[in-house]
N, C-alpha and C positions, 0 to 999 in steps of 0.2 A: 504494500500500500504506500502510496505515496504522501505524503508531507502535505499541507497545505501554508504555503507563507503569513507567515506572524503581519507582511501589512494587506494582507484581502481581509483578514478577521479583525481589524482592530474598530471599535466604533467611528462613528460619524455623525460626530453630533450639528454639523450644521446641517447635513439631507436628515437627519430626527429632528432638529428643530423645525424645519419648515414643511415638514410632513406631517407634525401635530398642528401644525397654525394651520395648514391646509384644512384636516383633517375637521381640527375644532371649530373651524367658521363652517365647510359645508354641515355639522354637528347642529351647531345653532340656528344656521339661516333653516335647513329642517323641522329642526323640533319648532322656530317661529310658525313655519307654514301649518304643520302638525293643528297647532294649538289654535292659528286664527280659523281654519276649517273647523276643528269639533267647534268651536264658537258660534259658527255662521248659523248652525240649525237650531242653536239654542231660541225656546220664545219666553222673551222677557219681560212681558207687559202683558194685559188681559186682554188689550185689542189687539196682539198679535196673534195670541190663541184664537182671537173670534174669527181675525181674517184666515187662518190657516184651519180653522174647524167648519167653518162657516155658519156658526152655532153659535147661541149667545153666554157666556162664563154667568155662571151666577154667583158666584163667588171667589174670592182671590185671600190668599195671606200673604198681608205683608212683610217684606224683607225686614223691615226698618229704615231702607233708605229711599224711599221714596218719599216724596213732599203731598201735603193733606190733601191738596188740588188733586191728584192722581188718586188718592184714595176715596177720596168724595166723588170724583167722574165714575169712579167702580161702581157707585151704589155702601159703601161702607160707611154706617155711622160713626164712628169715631172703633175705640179701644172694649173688645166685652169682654163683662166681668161683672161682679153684683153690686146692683143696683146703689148708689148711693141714699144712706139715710141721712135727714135731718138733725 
């Protein structure tokens, strides 16, 4: 068997460096596309649901970040829970 020379085996670290930078950007620009796609089908809102059911939501919970105006256009009285006394 023959020998293999000590400089075809020694590393190389500048084609390793720029083979992970490669590596790690098409990695990310990926995983970005990945994530804005499962995004795109998500329905976020109760007139998305309507327009994609073609039905009307009769009800919604909210996240907490929505503003009142969004939750009063729902049909939602405010926060339930029992009744306030006097």
């Amino acid at each position: 068997s023959r020998a293999i020379g000590y400089d075809r085996i020694q590393p190389k670290p500048i084609v390793n460096a720029v083979a992970g930078a490669v590596l790690g950007l098409l990695f990310g620009i990926g995983l970005v596309l990945l994530l804005t796609w499962m995004e795109s089908d998500l329905l976020r809102t109760p007139a998305a649901v309507e327009r994609a059911l073609a039905i009307p939501v009769l009800g919604a919970i909210s996240g907490g970040s929505e503003s009142k105006e969004t939750a009063a256009s729902v049909g939602q009285p405010g926060r339930m829970g029992a009744p306030k006394t006097a």
